[in-house]
C-alpha positions in Angstrom: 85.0 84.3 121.1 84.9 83.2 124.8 81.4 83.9 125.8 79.8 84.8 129.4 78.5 82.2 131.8 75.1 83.5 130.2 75.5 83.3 126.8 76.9 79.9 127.4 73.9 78.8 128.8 72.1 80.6 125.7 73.7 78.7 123.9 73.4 75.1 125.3 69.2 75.9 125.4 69.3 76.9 121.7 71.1 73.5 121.1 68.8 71.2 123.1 65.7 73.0 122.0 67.5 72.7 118.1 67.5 68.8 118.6 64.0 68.4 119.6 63.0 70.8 116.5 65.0 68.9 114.7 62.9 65.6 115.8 59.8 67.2 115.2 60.7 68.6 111.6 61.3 65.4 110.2 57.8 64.1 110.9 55.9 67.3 110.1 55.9 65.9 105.9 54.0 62.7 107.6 51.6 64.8 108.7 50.7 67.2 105.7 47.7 64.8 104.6 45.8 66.5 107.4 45.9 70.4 107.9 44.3 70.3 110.9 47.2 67.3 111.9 49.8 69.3 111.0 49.3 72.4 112.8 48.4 70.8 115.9 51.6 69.1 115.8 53.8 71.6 115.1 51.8 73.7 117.8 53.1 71.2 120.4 56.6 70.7 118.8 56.8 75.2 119.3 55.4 74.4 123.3 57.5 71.6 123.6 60.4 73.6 122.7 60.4 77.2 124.8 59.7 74.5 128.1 63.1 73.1 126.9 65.0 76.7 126.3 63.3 77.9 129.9 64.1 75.0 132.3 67.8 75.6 131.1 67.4 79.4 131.2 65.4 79.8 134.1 67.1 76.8 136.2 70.1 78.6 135.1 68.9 82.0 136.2 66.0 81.5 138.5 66.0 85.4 139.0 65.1 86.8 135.3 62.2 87.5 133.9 61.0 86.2 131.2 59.2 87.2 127.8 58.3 84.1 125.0 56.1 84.1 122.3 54.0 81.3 124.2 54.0 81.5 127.8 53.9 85.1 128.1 55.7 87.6 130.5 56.5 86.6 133.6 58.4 89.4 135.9 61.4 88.2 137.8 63.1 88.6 141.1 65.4 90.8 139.5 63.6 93.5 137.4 66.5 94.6 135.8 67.1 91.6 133.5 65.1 89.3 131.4 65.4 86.5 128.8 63.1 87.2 125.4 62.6 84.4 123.5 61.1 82.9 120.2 61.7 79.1 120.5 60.1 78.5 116.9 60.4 81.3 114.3 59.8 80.2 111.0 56.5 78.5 112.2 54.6 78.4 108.7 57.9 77.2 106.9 58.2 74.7 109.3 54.7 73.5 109.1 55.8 73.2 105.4 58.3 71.4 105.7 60.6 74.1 104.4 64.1 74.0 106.1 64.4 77.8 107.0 63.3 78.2 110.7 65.5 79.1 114.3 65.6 79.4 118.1 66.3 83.1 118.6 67.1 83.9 122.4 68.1 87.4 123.8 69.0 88.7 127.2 67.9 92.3 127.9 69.5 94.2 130.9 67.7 97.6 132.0 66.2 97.7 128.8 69.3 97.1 126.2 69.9 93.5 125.0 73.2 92.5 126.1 73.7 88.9 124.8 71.8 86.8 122.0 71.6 84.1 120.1 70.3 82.8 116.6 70.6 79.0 116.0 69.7 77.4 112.5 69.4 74.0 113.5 69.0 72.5 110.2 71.8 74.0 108.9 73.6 73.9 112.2 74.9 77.7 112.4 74.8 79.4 115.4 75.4 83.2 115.4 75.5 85.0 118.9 76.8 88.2 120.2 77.9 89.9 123.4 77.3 93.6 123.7 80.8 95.2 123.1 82.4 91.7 121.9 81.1 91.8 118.6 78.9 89.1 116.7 80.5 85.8 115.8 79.3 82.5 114.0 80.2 78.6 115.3 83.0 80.1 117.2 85.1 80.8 114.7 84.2 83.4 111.8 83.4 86.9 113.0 80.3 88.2 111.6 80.4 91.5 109.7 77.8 93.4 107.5 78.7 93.5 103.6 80.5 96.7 102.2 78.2 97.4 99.5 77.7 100.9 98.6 75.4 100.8 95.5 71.6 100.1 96.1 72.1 98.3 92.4 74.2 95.4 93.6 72.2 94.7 96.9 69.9 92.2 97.8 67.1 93.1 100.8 65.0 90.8 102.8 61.8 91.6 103.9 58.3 89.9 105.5 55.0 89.8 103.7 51.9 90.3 105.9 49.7 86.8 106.3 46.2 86.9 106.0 44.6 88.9 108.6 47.3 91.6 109.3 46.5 95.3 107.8 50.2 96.4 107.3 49.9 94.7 103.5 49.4 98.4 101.8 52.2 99.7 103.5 54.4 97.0 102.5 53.3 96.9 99.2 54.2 100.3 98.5 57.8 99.7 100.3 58.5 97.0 97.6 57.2 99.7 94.5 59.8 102.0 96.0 63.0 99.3 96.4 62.5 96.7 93.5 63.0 99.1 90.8 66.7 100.2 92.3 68.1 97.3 93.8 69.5 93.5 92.9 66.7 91.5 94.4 64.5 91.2 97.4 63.8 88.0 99.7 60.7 86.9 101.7 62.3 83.4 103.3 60.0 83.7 106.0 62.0 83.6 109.5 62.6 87.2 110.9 65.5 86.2 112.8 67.1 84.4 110.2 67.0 87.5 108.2 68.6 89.4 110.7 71.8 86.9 111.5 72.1 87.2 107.3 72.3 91.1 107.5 74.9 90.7 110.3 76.8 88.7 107.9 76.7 90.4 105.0 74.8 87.5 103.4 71.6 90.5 102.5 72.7 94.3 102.6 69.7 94.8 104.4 66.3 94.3 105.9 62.6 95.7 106.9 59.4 94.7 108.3 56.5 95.5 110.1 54.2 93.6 112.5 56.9 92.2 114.2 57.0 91.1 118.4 59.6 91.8 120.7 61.0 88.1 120.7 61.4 87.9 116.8 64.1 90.8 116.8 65.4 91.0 120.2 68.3 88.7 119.5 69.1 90.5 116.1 69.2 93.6 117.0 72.2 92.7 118.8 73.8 90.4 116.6 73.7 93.3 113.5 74.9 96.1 115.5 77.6 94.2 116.7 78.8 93.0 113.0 79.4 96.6 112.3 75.4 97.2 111.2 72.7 100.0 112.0 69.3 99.3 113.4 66.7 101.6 114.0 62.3 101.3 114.3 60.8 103.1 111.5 59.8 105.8 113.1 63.4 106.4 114.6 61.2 107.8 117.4 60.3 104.9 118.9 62.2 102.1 120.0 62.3 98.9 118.3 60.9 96.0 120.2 58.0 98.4 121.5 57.0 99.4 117.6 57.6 96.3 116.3 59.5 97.8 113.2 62.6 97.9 111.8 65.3 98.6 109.2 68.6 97.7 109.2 71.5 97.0 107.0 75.2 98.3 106.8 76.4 101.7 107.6 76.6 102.8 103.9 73.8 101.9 102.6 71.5 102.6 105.6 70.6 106.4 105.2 69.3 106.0 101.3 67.7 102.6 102.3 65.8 104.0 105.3 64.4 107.1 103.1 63.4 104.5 100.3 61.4 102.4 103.6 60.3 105.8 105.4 59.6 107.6 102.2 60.8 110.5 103.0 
């Protein structure tokens, strides 16, 4: 796919923020004597990599706003668009030195994301979309959600609440209502991660709750333009406000949203 001037640039930050993750992850098991060590490190490595993703953005597109798990919102010269940005998600794996973690970057125009982008930097995959131009991966494979139609032979990925957040009930009960029917689920730990595999039919599906605008702005995208549905919870409310969501393929979406909304 021949991308826009913007998602090009999307793309180039993703990749230079990608390298200094990169960097950073490979001296994060040096560091796992000390806790304390550790997380300050990584800490620095999460700053160190939204200042790299917004001098390209920004120096790019001096107008935008701008919305990033660290810095904050910042309104721009132009109201009507803004980048929303997670330059680290995945933090605790990577703190772990687990190798499952991405720089998810999304451009919203009067309120509707309209390009995005998922990088993987350890396993080098990129997956970005246009809105309208469908969802692609490296530049070469389209994206598309799987065609499973049985709740049996799919596998769903979720998040588990960390210590301190009260959604742990409700996600609990979630899981008594899906394990029983279906293949298997995942908890890898990177929201956007688990989107970009929905959007290529790598899981049939996905929920969570607890989530912030710049974990699933990118996603959102990405799966509805692989042929996916996305809605919040409450399909009410809209998604990066709640900070819900389901999503998986069109034919398994209605019976796996009424297993998630109970209803």
């Amino acid at each position: 796919m021949q991308g826009s001037a913007n998602l090009n640039v999307m793309i180039k930050a993703a990749r230079k923020a990608g390298r200094s993750l990169i960097k950073d992850f490979q001296e994060v098991e040096n560091l796992q004597v000390s806790i304390k060590g550790a997380g300050d490190f990584v800490s620095k490595a999460d700053i160190r990599a939204e200042e790299i993703i917004k001098e390209e953005l920004m120096g790019a597109r001096p107008t935008y706003g701008w919305l990033a798990e660290e810095a904050g919102a910042e309104d721009g010269a132009d109201p009507t668009r803004r980048w929303i940005v997670d330059p680290l998600d995945g933090t605790t794996n990577f703190l772990h030195g687990m190798p499952h973690w991405a720089v998810s970057i999304a451009l919203e125009h009067k309120g509707s994301v309209v390009s995005a982008v998922i990088y993987d930097p350890v396993k080098d995959e990129m997956f970005y979309s246009e809105k309208g131009e469908g969802a692609w991966q490296d530049n070469s494979r389209r994206l598309r959600v799987s065609g499973r139609r049985r709740m049996g032979e799919c596998v769903f990925a979720t998040g588990l609440p960390f210590s301190g957040r009260g959604d742990l009930p409700a996600t609990m009960k979630d899981l008594a209502r899906v394990l029983p029917g279906v293949a298997g689920v995942r908890q890898w730990g990177a929201a956007s991660l688990d989107m970009a595999y929905v959007a290529g039919g790598r899981f049939d599906g996905y929920w969570e709750r607890g989530l912030q605008a710049w974990d699933l702005a990118a996603g959102i995208l990405i799966v509805r333009e692989a042929g996916g549905f996305v809605e919040a919870m409450d399909p009410e409310e809209q998604i990066l406000e709640s900070g819900q969501v389901i999503a998986s393929n069109e034919g398994m979406f209605e019976p796996f949203a009424k297993l998630i909304r109970n209803v």
